[in-house]
N, C-alpha and C positions, 0 to 999 in steps of 0.2 A: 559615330556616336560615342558622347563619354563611358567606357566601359567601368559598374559599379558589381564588385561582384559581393552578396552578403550573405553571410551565414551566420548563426548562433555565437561560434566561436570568434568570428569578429566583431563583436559590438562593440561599441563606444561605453566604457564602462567608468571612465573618468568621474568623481563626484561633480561635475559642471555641468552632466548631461539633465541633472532634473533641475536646472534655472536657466536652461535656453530660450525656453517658452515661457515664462514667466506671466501667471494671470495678473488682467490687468487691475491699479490698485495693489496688488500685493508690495507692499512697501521692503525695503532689504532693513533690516532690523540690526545687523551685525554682520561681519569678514571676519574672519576667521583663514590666516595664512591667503588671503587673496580670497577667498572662497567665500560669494554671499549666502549668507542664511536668510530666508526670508519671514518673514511675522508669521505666515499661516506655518508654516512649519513647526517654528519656535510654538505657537500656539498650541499646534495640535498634539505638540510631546508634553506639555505643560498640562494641558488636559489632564490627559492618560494617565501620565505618571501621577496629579493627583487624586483619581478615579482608583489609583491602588495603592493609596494611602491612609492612615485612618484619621489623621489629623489634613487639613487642606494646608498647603505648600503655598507661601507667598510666590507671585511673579520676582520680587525682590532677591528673596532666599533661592529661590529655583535658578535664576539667571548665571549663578556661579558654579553651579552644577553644572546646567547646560554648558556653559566656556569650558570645563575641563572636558567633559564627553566629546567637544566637537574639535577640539587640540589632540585629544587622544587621535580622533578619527585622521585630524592631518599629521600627525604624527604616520599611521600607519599606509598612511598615500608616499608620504616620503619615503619609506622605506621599500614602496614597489610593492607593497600585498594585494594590491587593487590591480596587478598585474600580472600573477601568477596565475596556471592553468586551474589550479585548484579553487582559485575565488570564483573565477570567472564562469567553472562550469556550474560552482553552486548557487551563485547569484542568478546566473542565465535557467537553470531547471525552477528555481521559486519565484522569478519577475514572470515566466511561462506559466505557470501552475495560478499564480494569483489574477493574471488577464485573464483565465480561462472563459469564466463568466459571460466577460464582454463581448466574447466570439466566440457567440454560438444564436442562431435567427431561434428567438423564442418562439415565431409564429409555428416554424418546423417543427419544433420539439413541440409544442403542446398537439400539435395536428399527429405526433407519433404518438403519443402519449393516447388522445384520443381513439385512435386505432386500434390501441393494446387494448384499451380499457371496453370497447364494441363486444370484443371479443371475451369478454367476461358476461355479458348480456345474452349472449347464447348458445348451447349447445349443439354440435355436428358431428355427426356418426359416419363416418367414414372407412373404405377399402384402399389398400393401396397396392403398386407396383414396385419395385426397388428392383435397380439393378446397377453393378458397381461400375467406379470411373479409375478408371488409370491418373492416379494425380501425378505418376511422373513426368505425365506430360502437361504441358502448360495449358493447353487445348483437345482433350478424348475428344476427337470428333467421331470416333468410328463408335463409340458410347452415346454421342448423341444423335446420330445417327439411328442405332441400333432404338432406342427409347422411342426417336418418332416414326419410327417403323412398325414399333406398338402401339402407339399412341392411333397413330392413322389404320392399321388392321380392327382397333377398337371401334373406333367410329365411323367406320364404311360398314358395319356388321359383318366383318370376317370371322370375328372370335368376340365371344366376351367378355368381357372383367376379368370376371371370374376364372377365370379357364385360361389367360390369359398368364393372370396371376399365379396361378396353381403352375402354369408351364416353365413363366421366365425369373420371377421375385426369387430376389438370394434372399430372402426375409421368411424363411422355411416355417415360422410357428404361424405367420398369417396366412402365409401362401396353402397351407393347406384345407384352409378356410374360407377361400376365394379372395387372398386378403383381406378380410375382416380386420377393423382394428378396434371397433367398436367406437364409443365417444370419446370424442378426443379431450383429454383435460388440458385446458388452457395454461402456456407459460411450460412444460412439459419437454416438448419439442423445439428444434430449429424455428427460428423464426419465420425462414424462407418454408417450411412447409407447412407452417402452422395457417401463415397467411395464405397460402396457396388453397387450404383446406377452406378458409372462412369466405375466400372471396369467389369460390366457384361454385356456382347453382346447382341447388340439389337435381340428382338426377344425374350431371353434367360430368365429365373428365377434365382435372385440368390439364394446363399446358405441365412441359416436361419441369421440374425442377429440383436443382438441384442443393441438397439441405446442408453438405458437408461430408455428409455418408455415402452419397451416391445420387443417380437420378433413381425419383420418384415422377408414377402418377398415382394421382388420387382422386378415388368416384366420392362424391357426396352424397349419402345413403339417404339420411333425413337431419333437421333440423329443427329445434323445440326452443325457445325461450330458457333462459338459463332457469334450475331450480334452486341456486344460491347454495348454502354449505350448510353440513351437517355437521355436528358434534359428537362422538360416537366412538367407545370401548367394546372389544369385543376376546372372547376368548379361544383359543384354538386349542384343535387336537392336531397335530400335523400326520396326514397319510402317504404323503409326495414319496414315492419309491419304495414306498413299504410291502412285503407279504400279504397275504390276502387275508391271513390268521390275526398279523398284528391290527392292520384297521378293523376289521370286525372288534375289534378288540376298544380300540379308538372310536368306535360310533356307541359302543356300550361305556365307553365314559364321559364321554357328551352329553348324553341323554342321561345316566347320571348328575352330572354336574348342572342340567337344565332341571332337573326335580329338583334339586337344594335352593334353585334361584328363586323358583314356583315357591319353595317352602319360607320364604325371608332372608335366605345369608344375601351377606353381603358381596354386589357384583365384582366390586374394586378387589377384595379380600380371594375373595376365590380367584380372581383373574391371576393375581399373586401367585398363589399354591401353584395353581392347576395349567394355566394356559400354557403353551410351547411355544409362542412367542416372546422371545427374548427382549426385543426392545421395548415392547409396549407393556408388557407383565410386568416388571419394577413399576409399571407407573398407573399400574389396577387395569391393565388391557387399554387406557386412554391412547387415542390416537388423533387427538386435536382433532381441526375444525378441517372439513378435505372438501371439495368440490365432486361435481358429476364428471366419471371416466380416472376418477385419481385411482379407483382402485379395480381389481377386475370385475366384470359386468354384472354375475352373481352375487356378490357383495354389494355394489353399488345396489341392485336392485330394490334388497332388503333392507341396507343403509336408508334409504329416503322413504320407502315406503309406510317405515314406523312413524309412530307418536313418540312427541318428546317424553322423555319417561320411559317411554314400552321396551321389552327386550322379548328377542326375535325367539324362534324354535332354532333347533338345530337346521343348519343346512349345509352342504356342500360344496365347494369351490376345488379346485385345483390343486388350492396348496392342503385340504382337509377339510374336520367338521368345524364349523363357526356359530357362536353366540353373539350377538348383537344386544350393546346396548345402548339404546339413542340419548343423548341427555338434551339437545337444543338443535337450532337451526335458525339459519338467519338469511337474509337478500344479501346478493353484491354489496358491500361497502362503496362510500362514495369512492369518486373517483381520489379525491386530497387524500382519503385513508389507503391507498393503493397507489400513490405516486410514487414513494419512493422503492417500494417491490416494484415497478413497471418501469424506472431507471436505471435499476440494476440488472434485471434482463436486459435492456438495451444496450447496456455498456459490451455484457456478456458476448452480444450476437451483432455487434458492428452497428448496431444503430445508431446510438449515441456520435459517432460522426457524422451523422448526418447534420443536424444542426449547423455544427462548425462547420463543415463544407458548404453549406450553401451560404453562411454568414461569410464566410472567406471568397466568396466567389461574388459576392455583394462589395466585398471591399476591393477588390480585384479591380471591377468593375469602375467604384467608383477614383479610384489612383489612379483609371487608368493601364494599368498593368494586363498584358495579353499572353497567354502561353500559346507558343507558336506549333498549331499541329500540324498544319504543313510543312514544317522543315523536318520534325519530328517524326514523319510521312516517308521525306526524301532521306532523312537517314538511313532508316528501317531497309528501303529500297537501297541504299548506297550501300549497305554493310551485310544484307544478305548474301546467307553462303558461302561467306568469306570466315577462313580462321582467324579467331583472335590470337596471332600468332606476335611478334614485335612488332615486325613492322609495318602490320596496324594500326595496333597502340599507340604507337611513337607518333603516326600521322593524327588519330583522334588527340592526341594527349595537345596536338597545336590546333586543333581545328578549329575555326573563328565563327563557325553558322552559329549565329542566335539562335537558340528554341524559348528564348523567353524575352519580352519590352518588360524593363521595371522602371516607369519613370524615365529619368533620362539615363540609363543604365542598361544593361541586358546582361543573360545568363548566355552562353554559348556554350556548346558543343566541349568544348575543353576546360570549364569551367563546371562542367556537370563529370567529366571523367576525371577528374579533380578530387571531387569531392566522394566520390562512390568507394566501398568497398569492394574492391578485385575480387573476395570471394564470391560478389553478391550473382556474377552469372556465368557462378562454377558448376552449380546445379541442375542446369539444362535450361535457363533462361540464356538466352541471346545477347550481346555486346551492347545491341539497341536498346532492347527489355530494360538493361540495367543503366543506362546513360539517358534513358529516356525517365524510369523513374528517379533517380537521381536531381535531375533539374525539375520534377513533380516536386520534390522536397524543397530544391533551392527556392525555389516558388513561393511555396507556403511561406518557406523563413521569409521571403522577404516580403511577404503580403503582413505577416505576423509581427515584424520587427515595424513596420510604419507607423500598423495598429497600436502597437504601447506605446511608440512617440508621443501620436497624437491622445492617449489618456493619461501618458505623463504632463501632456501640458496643459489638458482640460479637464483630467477625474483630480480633485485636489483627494479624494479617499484612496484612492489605487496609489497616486501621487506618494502623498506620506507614507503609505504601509511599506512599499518598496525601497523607496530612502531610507526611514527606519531598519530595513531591514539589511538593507546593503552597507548602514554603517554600523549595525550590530556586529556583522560579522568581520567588520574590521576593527569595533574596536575589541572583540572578543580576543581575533589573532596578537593584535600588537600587545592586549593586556599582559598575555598567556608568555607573551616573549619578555619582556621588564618587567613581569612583577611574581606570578602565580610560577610559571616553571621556574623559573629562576631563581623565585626563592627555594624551592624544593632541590633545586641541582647544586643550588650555590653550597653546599657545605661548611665551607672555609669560614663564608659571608656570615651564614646563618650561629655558624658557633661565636664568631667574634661579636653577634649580636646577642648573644647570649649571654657571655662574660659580661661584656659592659653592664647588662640590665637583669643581673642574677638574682639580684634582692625581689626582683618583681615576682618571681616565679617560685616563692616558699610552697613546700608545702603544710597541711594541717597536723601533718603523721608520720611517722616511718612509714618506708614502703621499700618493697623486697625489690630490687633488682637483679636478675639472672636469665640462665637460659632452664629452660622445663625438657630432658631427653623423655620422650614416651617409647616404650618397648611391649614385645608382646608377652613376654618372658623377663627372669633377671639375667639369664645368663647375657641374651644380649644386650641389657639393657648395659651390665658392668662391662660387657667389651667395647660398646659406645662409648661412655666416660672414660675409660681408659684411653683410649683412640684420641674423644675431645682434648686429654693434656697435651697431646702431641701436635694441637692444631693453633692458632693465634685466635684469640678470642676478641683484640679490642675490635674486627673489622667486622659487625654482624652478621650482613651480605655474605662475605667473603667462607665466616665460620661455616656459617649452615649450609652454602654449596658444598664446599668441601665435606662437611659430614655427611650430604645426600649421595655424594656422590662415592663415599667409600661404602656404605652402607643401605644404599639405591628406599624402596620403599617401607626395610624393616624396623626404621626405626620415624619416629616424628620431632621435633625442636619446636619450642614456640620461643619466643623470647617473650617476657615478663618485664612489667611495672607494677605492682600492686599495695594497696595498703592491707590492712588486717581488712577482713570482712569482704572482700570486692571480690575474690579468688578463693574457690575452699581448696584447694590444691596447695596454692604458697602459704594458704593460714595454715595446714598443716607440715610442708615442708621449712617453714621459716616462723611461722610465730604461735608453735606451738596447740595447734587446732586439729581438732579429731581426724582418724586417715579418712576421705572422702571414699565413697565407691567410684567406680570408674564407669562414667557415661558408654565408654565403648568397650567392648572387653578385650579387643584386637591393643588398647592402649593398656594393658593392666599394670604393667611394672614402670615406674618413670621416679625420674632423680632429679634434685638441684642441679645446674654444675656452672661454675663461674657464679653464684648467687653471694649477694652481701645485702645489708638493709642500711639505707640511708634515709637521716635525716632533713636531706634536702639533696633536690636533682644537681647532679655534678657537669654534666652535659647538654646541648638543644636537644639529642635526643629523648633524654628523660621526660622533656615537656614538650614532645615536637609540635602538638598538633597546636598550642597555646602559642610558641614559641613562633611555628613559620607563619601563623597567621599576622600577629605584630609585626613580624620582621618583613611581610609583603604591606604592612599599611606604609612602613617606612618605605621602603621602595617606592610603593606608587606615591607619596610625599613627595620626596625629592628629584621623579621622575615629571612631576607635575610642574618641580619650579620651574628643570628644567626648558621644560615644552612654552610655559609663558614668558621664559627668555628668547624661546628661540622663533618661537613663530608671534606674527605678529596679528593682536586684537582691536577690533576698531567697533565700536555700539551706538548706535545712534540714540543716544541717552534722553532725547525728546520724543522720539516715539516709543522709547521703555516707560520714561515715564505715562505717557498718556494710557499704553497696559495697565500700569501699577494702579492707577488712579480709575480704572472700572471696577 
């Protein structure tokens, strides 16, 4: 079998790869260096580009735009940009990011979606079990083990729940409780045991599971139709650790603070002053809109049981006394107003691949394409036991078994140890663990890399965004090389551009040119300026290292361009303008040095930012004739015209 092995890092990333496939009808419009453009292409930058215009862009006027953009582009294919690690990873992480869309089984996600959203419709009060897992092992069995060994003493009636819980749960505040956890607030927890909570009948145990923290079981106490969310500011006295004098103390200013509420003040206003809750009291005790179980039981209770309006009596919780104030309540929101909070948890707790997984196993399917779990089987059995020692290695790093059919292609065994990182079963994963998922990944890429083939040759939306984007970034590099850095580095360039076209850059005024020393003091300030005459001042760079580095961070340099009025600092040190005060007081003493006033810029540095922008338009000018000498243009001027002419 022809051996094809693919990764990320080898695509085909040539600009020819989006006109292989070429839809039909799409007529080629223009070459460019050998390179066809096609009409929907040209179309769809024509578009855009005049969607962000405020005047609308002739096809006529536009077309000579596009000729230099897409010279530039072959301009920087020539030069190998389109070949370097750096294009290639960032073209291949945003052609990845932009397919995302396309693969992922909508049916899945909305069926997750739906699940999450059940589970806002009703409330389940719940005990649970917790006890920990050894994750240094890839498999606790003797953890889980241990779990259905409680699980099974549960329901043969050796022991109860309760007693159960109180004996084995490392979860010490429930466990004393018979684990109690009370109602469970939805989105709260692990997904794995949230779902574990909603899908086991009251009454019932479920099976063992595991949330991330550990194994759990959990009894389903009762269950109520959700009461939707409440809206509610409350104020606190906090007791949690205190003296038995100081709360006494605490429940007599509660009940205070509940007569003034009786009396008219304001809840928000008092919540202010008085509450001891820090995050909510800036904000009048408000504590938004919460659901049933968001907050502890005693609260909750009082929370729902008011009228919107009502504020509660004092009461008691855990953390102190509390005032309630209800202002609203409402039902579950639709599910559309709750998609994208229920996305975001899914992302959070692995759901979110679900989707893509089962869409990628649908493509899998339809390519063709098989990962081979029987040889994937015979490895695991070939390689146990055995150290990953050399000469090992050395034999997997040739080893020919396929673990993967892609097409007429396959993924083997040394094709997967290839690509994996050696650290990856440094940590107590196995040789096989890690060469077995290893060709999991080559898998995907290659299930993944067919997939945007085939929507580069039939999404023409995915199509364009990604061309566009892939010759954005080429022509950004090649610009940044002939025009923008280069005018910035060129120097020499940039002054000779300057001489020549001096007249253009008058200005309206004199203006101070120098350097500004700021000091904290004058003694230092006059041993800086002293110091400056010993330094060369035409190199600016050069001056101010040199100063920083005799005199580290006691002193500051700016260098100056200014007219009268722009700067009160140089209107005073140069044209005669009142002494300014000093913005920082660490800067108070500070001197001209090197400063003269000129009635016109002597240098490009004087007018650099005027100066390099002109001298990069000349550039990109004569880099343009260049490129339409050197590469060749071809326009099929009867299908422009027939553009022109809609």
């Amino acid at each position: 079998m022809k051996k094809i092995f693919l990764s990320v890092a080898a695509l085909s990333l040539a600009a020819g790869v989006f006109a292989a496939s070429p839809v039909a009808g799409d007529k080629v419009l223009m070459t460019v260096n050998g390179r066809d453009v096609r009409l929907s292409e040209f179309m769809y930058l024509y578009n855009k580009n005049n969607s962000q215009q405020l005047a609308p862009q002739s096809v006529k006027d536009y077309v000579n735009m596009f000729v230099d953009y897409k010279l530039k582009v072959a301009d920087a294919e020539n030069a190998g940009i389109d070949t370097t690690a750096a294009f290639k990873a960032e073209y291949a992480k945003f052609r990845n990011e932009l397919a995302a869309p396309y693969l992922r089984d909508k049916a899945v996600e909305d069926a997750l979606l739906k699940e999450a959203y059940s589970h806002m419709k009703k409330d389940v009060k719940v005990s649970h079990i917790m006890i920990p897992i050894n994750r240094s092992q890839p498999n606790d069995v003797r953890a889980k083990a241990r779990i259905d060994s409680i699980r099974n003493a549960i329901t043969s009636g050796m022991i109860s729940f309760e007693d159960a819980a109180a004996r084995y749960s490392i979860d010490k505040p429930t466990a004393a409780n018979g684990g109690l956890m009370g109602w469970l607030p939805v989105g709260r927890f692990p997904w794995a045991f949230e779902k574990a909570a909603y899908d086991t009948p009251v009454g019932s145990v479920s099976r063992p599971v595991d949330s991330g923290f550990g194994y759990h079981l959990i009894k389903v106490i009762e269950d109520r139709p959700s009461r939707g969310e409440v809206h509610a500011a409350h104020i606190l006295k906090m007791t949690r650790d205190l003296p038995v004098t100081e709360i006494a103390d605490k429940k007599h200013a509660i009940d205070s603070i509940y007569s003034l509420l009786k009396s008219g003040s304001d809840f928000a206003e008092v919540a202010k002053l008085e509450s001891d809750d820090p995050g909510s009291a800036q904000r009048g005790g408000d504590l938004g809109w919460f659901g049933g179980g968001a907050m502890v039981a005693e609260f909750d209770s009082v929370a729902f049981a008011l009228a919107d309006g009502q504020i509660s009596e004092p009461f008691e919780t855990a953390f102190g006394y509390h005032i309630i104030k209800r202002y609203d309540h409402r039902g579950i929101e639709p599910i559309d107003g709750v998609k994208e909070k229920l996305l975001s948890s899914m992302a959070r707790d692995g759901r979110a691949d679900e989707p893509r997984k089962a869409r990628l196993a649908q493509l899998a399917q339809e390519y063709g394409f098989t990962r081979l779990k029987a040889n994937s089987m015979a490895l695991h059995h070939r390689l146990a036991n055995l150290p990953a020692d050399s000469v090992l290695l050395a034999a997997v790093a040739v080893d020919p078994m396929p673990l993967a059919n892609i097409g007429d292609g396959e993924i083997t065994v040394a094709d997967a140890f290839a690509a994996l990182n050696m650290g990856a079963f440094a940590n107590g994963a196995s040789l096989a663990d890690a060469i077995d998922r290893s060709a999991d990944e080559l898998f995907e890429n290659a299930i993944v890399d067919r997939a945007i083939d085939a929507l580069i040759a039939d999404n023409a939306d995915y199509r364009n965004l990604i061309n566009e984007y892939r010759d954005g970034i080429l022509l950004f590099e090649i610009s940044n090389r002939n025009v923008w850095d280069k005018a910035s580095k060129d120097r020499e360039g940039l002054d000779k551009f300057f001489r020549k076209n001096a007249s253009k850059y008058a200005w309206d005024s004199p203006r101070f040119k120098g350097y500004i020393i700021f000091a904290p003091n004058d003694s230092i300030l006059n041993e800086a300026v002293a110091y400056a005459g010993t330094v060369a001042a035409d190199d600016p760079d050069a001056f101010v290292s040199e100063m920083r580095k005799q005199f580290v961070k006691n002193i500051k340099i700016e260098r100056v361009i200014a007219a009268k009025g722009e700067n009160p600092i140089t209107d005073y040190l140069a044209f005669g303008g009142e002494k300014p005060q000093a913005k920082n007081p660490r800067w108070s003493s500070y001197a001209a040095y090197d400063g003269r006033i000129l009635d016109k810029p002597e240098e490009a540095a004087d007018v650099r930012g005027a100066a390099t922008t002109d001298y990069q338009a000349l550039l990109e000018k004569e880099w343009l004739k260049q490129l339409h000498k050197r590469y060749p243009v071809k326009i099929d001027k009867k299908l422009l015209k027939s553009v022109e002419s809609k």
